[in-house]
C-alpha positions in Angstrom: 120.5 174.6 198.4 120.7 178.0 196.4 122.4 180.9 197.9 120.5 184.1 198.3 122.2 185.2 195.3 120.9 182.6 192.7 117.3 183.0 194.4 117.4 186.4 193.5 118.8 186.2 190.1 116.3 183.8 189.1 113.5 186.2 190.6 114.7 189.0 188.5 115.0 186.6 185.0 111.7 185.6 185.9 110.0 189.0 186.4 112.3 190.0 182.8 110.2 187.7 181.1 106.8 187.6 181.7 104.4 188.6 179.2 100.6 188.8 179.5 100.5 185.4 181.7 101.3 184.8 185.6 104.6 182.9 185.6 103.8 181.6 188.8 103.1 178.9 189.2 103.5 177.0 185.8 102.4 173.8 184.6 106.5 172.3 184.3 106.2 171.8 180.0 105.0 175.1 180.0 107.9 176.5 182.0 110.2 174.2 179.6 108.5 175.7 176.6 109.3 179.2 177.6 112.5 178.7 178.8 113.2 177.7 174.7 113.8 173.7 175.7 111.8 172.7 173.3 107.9 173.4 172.0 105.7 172.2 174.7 104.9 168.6 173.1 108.5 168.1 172.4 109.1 169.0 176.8 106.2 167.1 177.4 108.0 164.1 175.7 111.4 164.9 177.4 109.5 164.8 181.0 108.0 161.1 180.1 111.3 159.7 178.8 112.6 161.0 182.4 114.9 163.4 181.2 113.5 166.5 183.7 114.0 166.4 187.4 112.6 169.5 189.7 115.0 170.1 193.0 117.2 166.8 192.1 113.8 164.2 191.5 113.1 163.4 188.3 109.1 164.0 187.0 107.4 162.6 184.2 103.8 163.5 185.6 102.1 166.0 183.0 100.4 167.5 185.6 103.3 168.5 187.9 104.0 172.5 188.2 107.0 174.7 189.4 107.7 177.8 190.7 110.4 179.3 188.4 111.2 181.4 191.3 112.6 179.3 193.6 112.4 175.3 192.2 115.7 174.2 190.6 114.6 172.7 187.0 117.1 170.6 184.8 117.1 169.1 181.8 119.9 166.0 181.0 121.8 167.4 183.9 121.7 171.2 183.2 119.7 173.6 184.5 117.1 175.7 182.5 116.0 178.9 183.4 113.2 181.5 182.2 115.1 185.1 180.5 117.8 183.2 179.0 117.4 184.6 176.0 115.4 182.8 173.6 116.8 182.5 169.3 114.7 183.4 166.3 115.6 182.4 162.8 114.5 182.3 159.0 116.0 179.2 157.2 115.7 179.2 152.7 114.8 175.9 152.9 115.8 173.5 149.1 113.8 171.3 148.4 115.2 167.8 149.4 115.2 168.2 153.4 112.6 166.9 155.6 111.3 169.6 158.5 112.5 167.5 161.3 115.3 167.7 163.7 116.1 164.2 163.1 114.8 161.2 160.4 115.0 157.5 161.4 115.1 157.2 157.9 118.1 158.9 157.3 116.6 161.2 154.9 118.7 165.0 155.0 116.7 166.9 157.3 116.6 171.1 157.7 118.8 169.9 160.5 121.5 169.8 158.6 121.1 173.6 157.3 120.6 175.2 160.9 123.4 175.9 163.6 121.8 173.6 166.3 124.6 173.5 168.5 125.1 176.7 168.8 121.8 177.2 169.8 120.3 174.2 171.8 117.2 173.6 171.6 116.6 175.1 168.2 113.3 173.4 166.6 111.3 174.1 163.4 107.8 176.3 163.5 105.6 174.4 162.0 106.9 172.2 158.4 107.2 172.4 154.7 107.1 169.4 152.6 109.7 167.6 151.4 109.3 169.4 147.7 108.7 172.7 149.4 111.1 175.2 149.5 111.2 179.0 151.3 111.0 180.4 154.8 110.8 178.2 157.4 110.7 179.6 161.1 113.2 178.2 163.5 113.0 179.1 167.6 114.0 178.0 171.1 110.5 179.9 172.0 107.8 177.1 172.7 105.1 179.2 173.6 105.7 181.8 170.4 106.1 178.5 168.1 102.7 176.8 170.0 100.9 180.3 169.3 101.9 180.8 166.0 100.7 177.4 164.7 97.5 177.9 166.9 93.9 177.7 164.8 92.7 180.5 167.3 95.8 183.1 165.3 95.5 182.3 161.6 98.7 183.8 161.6 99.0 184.2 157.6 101.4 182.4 155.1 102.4 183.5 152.2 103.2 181.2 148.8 104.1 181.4 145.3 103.0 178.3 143.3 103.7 177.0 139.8 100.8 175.6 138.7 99.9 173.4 135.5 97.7 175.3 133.5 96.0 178.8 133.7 93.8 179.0 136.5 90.8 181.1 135.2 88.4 183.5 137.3 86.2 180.7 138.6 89.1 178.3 140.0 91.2 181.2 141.3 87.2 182.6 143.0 86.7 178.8 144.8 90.5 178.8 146.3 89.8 182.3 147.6 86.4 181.6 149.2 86.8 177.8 150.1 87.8 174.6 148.3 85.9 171.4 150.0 88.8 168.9 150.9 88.4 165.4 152.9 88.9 166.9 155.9 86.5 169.7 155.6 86.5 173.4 153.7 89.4 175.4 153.8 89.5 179.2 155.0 88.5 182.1 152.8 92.4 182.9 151.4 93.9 185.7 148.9 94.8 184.7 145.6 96.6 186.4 142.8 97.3 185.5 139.7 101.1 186.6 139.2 102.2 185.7 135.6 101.2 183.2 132.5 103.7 180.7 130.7 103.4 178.4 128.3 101.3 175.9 130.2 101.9 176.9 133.8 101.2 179.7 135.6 102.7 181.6 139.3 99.7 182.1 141.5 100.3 183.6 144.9 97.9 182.5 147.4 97.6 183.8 150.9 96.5 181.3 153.7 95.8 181.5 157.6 95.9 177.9 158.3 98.4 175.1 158.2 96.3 171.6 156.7 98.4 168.9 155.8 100.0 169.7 152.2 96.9 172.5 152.0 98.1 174.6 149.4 98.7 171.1 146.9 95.9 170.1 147.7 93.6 173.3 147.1 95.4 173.5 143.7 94.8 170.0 142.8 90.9 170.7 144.0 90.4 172.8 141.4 92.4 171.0 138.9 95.5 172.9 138.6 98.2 170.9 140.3 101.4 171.9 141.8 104.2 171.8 140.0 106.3 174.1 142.4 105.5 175.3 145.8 107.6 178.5 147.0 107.0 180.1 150.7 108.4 183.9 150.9 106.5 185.2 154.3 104.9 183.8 157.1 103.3 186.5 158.9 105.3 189.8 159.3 108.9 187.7 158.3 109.6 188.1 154.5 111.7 185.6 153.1 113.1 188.8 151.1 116.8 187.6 149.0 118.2 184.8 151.6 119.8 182.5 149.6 118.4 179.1 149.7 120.2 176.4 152.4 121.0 179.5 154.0 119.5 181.5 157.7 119.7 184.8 159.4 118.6 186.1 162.8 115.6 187.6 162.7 116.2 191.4 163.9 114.3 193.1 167.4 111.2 193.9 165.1 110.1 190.7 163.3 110.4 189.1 166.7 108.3 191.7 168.1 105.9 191.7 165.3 105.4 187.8 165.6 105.0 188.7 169.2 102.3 190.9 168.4 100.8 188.8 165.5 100.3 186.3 168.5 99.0 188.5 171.4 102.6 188.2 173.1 103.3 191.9 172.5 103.9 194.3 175.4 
């Protein structure tokens, strides 16, 4: 039983942070996805392994809801509730480092380059290949990380790519308006030619989707393959001079941007 005083502090965190959505009530891997636990197929997989109990039971039902007003949710033992405060972070990510927060494989994962126990619950937004280095997103904020990989946002990323040869006006005109792939044609994207070498070239290409290896596979399309794939923004976040293996906090603005980016803003 909570005392009158828990009751109401969990009505005011509650109240603190709701956005354009009723809070109540709330399908419970939604609730665990705000509350930064995880992104919501990562709380829907804690609730089946039966690591979530609501007022001492534990459910595994996807279909089970709480009232983050007055049920008592926990996860592993501790309780998790909405207004905590969630984390945002850019990571340079080397190449070498698989986007996951763990590899059966034993493979160095991005893992390794964030402070996750600091901040619990930290996951990646989204991946870059193994190969692929620049900014990668980290949150505790499922619904922010569910809405910014979300078709219906096309929420746009930014690359720089060495490429083998010199992609000429008709190759650099098909990436921009639509390369056919196997699994369908991409998105109209913005491509700029950015310098000539001996050989290669740096092409920055603009994208609002996030296909499987897309940007390789584009440039391979049109017969200029990847040599190097760089990421320096992904939406409103600039990957600016962070040194790679490094992070940084994003600051009140980008969050609020990405909010906005997303439909989350005020």
């Amino acid at each position: 039983m909570q005392d009158g005083g828990d009751k109401e502090s969990r009505k005011a965190a509650v109240v603190s942070s709701a956005t354009d959505e009723s809070v109540v009530p709330l399908r419970l891997q939604k609730f665990l996805a705000r509350a930064g636990v995880a992104s919501r197929r990562g709380s829907e997989d804690l609730m089946t392994a039966g690591r979530v109990r609501v007022n001492g039971q534990v459910v595994t039902s996807l279909g089970s809801k709480v009232n983050p007003l007055v049920d008592v949710v926990e996860v592993d033992g501790r309780e998790v509730r909405l207004g905590a405060g969630a984390v945002y972070m850019a990571l340079n990510k080397p190449a070498g480092f698989v986007t996951t927060m763990s590899d059966p494989q034993g493979r160095p994962t991005v893992a390794d380059l964030v402070p996750g126990e600091e901040f619990p619950g930290l996951f990646p937004v989204g991946r870059l290949d193994f190969d692929t280095t620049g900014l990668l997103l980290f949150t505790t904020d499922g619904e922010l990380s569910h809405r910014l990989l979300h078709p219906r946002w096309t929420v746009p990323k930014t690359y720089v790519a060495l490429v083998e040869g010199h992609p000429g006006q008709i190759a650099r005109k098909k990436l921009s308006t639509g390369v056919d792939l196997d699994d369908g044609v991409t998105a109209p994207a913005s491509v700029r030619l950015l310098e000539r070498r001996e050989g290669v070239a740096l092409v920055e290409i603009v994208i609002g989707e996030g296909r499987k290896r897309q940007v390789r596979r584009m440039f391979s399309a049109v017969h200029h393959p990847v040599v190097e794939l760089h990421r320096i923004g992904f939406g409103p976040v600039e990957l600016g001079t962070l040194a790679p293996g490094t992070w940084r906090l994003l600051d009140a603005s980008e969050v609020e941007a990405l909010r906005a980016a997303v439909g989350m803003g005020e």
